[in-house]
NUMAR-708307 format. One record per residue (C-alpha): z, y, x; residue in three letters. Coordinates in steps of 0.001 Angstrom, whole numbers, plus 524288, in hexadecimal, padded with zeros to 5 digits. Layout:
<nodes>
Z;Y;X;ALA
...
</nodes>
This chain:
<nodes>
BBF64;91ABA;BB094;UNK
BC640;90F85;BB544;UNK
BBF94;906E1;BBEA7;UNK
BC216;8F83A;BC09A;UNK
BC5E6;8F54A;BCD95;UNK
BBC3F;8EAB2;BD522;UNK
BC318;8DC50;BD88C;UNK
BC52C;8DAE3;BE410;UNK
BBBD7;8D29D;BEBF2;UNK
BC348;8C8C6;BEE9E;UNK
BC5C5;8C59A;BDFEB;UNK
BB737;8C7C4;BDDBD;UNK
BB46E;8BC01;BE571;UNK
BBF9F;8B467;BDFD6;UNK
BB902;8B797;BD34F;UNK
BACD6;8B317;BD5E8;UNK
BB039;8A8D3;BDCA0;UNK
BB8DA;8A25F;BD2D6;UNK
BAC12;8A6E5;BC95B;UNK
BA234;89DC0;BD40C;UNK
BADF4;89370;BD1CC;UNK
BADC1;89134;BC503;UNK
B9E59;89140;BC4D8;UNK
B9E08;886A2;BCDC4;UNK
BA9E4;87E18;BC49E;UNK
BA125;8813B;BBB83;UNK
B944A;87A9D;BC1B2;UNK
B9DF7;86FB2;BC741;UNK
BA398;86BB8;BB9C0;UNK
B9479;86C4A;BB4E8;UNK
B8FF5;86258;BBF7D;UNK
B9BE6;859BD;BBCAC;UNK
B9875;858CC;BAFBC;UNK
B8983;8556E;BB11A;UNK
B877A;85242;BBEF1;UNK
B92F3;84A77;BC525;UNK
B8AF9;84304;BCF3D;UNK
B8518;8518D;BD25F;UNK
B928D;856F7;BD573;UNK
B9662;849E3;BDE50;UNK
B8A1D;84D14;BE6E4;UNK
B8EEC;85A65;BE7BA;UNK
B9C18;8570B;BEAC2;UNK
B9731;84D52;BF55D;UNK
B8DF6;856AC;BFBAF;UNK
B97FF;86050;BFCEE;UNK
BA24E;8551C;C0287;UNK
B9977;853A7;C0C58;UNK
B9609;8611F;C1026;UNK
BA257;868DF;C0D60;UNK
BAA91;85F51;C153C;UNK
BB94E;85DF9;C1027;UNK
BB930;86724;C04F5;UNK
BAB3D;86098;C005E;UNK
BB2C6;8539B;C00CA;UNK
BBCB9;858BB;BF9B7;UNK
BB15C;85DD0;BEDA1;UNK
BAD0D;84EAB;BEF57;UNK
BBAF1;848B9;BEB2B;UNK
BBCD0;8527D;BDFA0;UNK
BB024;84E91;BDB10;UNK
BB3FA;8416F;BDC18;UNK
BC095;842DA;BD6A5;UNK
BBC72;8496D;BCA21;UNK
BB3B1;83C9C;BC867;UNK
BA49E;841F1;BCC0D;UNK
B9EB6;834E4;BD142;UNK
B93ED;82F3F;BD182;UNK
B9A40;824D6;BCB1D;UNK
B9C61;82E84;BBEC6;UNK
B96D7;82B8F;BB390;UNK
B8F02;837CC;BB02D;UNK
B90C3;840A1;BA379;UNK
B8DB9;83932;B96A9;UNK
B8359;84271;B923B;UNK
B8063;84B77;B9E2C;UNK
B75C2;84BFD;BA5BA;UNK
B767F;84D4F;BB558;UNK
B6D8B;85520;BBDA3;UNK
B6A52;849F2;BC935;UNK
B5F81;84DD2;BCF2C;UNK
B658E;858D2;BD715;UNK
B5FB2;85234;BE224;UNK
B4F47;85102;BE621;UNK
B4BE3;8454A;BDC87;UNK
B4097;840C5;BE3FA;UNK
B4730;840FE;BF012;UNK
B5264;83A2A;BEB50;UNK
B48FA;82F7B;BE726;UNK
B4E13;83094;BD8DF;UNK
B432E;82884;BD22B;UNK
B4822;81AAF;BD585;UNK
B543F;81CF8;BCA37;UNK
B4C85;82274;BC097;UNK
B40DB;8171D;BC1D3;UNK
B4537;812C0;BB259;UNK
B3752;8183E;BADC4;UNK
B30F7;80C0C;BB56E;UNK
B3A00;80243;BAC45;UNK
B3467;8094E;B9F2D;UNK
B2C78;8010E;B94AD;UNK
B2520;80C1D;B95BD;UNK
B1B5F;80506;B8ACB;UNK
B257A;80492;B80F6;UNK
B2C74;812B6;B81A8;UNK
B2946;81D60;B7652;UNK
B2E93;8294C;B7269;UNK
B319B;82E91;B650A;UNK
B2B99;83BF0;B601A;UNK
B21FD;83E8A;B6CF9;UNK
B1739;846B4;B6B4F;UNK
B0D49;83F6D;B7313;UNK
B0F17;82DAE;B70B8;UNK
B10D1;82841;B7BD6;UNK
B16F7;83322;B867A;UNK
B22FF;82FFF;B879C;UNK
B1DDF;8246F;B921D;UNK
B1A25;83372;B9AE0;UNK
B2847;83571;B9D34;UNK
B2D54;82AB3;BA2D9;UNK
B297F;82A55;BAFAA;UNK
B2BEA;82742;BBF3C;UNK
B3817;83250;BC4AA;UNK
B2EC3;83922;BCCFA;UNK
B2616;83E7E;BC17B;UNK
B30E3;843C5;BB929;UNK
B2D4E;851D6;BBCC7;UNK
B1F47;85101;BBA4C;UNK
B1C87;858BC;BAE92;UNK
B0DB4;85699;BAFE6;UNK
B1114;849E3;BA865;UNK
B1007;84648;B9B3C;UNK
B1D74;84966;B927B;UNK
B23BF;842EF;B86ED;UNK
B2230;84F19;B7B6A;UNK
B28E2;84F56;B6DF0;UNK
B22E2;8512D;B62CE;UNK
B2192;86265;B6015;UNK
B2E89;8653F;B5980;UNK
B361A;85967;B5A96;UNK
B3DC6;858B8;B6795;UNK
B41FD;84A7E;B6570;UNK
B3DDC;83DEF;B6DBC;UNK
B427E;83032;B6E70;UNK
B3C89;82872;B797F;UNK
B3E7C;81951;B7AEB;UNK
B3EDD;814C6;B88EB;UNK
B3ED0;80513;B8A79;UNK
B3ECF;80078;B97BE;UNK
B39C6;7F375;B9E0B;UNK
B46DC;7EE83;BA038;UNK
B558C;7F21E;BA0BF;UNK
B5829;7FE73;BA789;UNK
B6638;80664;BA911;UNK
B6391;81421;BA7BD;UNK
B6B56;81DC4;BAEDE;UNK
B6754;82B0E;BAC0F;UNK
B5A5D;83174;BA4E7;UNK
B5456;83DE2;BA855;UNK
B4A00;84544;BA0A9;UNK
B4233;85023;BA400;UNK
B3D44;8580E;B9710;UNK
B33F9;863BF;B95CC;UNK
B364B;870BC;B95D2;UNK
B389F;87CFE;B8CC4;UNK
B41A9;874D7;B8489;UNK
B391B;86AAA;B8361;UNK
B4303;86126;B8CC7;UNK
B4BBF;856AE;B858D;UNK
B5A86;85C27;B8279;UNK
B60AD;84FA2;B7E45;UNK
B5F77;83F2B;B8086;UNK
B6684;835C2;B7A38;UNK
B62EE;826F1;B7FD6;UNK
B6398;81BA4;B78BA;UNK
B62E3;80D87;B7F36;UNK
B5CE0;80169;B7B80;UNK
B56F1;80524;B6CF1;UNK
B4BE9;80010;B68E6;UNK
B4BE4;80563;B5B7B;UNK
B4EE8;815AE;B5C4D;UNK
B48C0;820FB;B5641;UNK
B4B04;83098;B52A7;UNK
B5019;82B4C;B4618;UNK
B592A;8210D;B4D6F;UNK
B5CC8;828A0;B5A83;UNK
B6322;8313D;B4FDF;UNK
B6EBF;829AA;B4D40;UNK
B70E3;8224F;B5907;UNK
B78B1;82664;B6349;UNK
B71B4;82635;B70AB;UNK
B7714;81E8D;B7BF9;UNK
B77FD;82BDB;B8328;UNK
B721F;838EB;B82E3;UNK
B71B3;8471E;B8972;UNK
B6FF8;8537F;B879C;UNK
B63FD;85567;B9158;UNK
B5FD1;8614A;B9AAB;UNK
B5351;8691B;B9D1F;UNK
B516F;85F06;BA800;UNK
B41FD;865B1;BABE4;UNK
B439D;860B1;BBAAE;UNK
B49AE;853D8;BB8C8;UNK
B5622;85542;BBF4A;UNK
B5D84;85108;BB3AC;UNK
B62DF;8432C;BB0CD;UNK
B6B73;83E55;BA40B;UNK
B745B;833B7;BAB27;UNK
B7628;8289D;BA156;UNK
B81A0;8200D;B9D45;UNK
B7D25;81516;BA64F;UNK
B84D8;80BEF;B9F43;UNK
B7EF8;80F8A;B919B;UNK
B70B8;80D1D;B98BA;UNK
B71B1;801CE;B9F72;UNK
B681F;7F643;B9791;UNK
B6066;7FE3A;B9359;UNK
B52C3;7FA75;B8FBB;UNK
B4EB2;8055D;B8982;UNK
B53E3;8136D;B85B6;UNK
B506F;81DF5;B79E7;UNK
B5002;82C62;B7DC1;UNK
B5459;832D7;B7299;UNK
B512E;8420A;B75E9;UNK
B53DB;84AD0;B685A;UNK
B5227;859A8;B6D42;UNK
B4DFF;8615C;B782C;UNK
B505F;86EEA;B7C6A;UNK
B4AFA;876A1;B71E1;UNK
B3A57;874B0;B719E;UNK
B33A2;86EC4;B66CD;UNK
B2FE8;86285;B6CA4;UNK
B36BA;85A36;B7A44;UNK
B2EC6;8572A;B8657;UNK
B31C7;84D60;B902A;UNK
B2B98;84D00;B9E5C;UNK
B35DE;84155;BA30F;UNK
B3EDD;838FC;B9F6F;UNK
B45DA;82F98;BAB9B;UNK
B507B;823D3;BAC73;UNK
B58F6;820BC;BB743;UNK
B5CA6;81405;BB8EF;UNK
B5BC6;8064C;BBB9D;UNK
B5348;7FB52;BB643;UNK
B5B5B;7F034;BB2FB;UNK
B5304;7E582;BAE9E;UNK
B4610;7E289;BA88E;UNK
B422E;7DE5D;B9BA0;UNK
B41E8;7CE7A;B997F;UNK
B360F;7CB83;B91F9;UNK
B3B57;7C005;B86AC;UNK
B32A2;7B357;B89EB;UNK
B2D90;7AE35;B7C95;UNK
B2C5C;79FF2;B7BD8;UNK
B2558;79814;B6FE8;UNK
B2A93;789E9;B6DC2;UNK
B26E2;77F36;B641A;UNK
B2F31;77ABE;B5A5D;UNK
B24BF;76FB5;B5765;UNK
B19E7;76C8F;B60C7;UNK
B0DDD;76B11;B57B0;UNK
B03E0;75E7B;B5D0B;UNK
AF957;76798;B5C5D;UNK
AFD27;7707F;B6659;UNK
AFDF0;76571;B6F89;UNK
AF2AB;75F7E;B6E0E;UNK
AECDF;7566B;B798D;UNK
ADED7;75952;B7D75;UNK
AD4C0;74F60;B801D;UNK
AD3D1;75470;B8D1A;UNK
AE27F;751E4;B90DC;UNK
ADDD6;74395;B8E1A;UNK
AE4B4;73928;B8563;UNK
AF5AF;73854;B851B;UNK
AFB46;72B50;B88C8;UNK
B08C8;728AD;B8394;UNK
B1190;72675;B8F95;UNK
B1973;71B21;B8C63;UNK
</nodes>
């Protein structure tokens, strides 16, 4: 019988390591495509720890146009919160739940009126599932949620945290300033922007917006048509990051007379008599 003859070991490890290689290209080219500002801090922290040849990871990364200044992918979403949220002090830039007209927002096809006010709350409570959630209807995965807010806000990103066994949103598509949508509506329009969303269970998802498609905003539709397979969608969260602009200016209503009428203006006795001033 003939036997193969073993590679040598030497071209073992060349194998494998050109294997490990293209693994990491792989991972690399993955990150670049959803996560640019996550490869930049990786490039920096190896600049500064790997001395020259770190530096020299820093200016490719550079080069090839991974800023911070990048805009980010048109529909991706970027994992952000790589980092201890709470130490990190995160809650200040996603504050846009204290700007909602939280008296005027509603939600199409809920199962329970009214609890789609549970889900938008301060940063800190995002991962308490001992709170209320915002439920479809049983076999109808579909929900569109009206948000106005107090005043004009520019939103930069939007992060939502869903339920689990397939019960977690797989799409949003976000409309801006509307007034007038519905199922029936939301159907023909083309949204402002939407993603395809992930299982995000811990929160360490966000959907970066096009900040220049968001800015004057007073308030946004959240348009979500399917989720990951379950009869019906369930929503624990949903957060904005941004910045409050400016508030609402109430209109001042003012009554005038086009003809004064005598008896409005009548003199009382007590004002005593009128002497024409001469």
């Amino acid at each position: 019988m003939l036997e193969l003859a073993t590679p040598h070991p030497k071209l073992q490890l060349s194998a494998r390591y050109q294997r490990v290689r293209f693994e990491l290209s792989s991972a690399r080219l993955l990150i670049e495509r959803s996560c640019p500002d996550l490869l930049l801090a990786w490039a920096t922290k190896r600049a500064t720890e790997g001395g020259s040849k770190g530096f020299l990871w820093l200016r490719r990364t550079k080069a090839a146009g991974f800023s911070r200044k990048r805009n980010m992918p048109k529909f991706g979403a970027c994992c952000a919160h790589d980092h201890d949220c709470e130490a990190a002090d995160c809650g200040p830039s996603w504050s846009l739940h204290e700007h909602i007209d939280m008296s005027n927002v509603w939600a199409l096809n809920e199962a329970q009126a009214g609890s789609v006010h549970d889900i938008f709350r301060p940063w800190g409570d995002r991962l308490d599932m001992s709170l209320p959630t915002l439920d479809s209807n049983d076999d109808d995965p579909e929900l569109l949620i009206h948000v106005p807010f107090s005043g004009t806000v520019k939103i930069k990103a939007i992060t939502i945290i869903g339920g689990s066994d397939g019960t977690a949103p797989a799409q949003l598509k976000v409309y801006t300033n509307r007034e007038d949508l519905d199922f029936s509506t939301v159907a023909q329009l083309p949204p402002v922007q939407q993603w395809d969303l992930q299982e995000n269970l811990n929160g360490q998802i966000e959907y970066p917006t096009q900040v220049t498609k968001f800015n004057g905003v007073h308030c946004v539709d959240l348009h979500i048509p399917n989720n990951f397979g379950a009869d019906s969608t369930k929503i624990h969260f949903i957060g904005f990051k941004g910045e409050f602009t400016e508030a609402k200016r109430e209109a001042v209503i003012a009554v005038y007379e086009s003809k004064p009428l005598i008896s409005d203006h009548k003199v009382t006795e007590s004002m005593g008599p009128m002497h024409d001033v001469s």
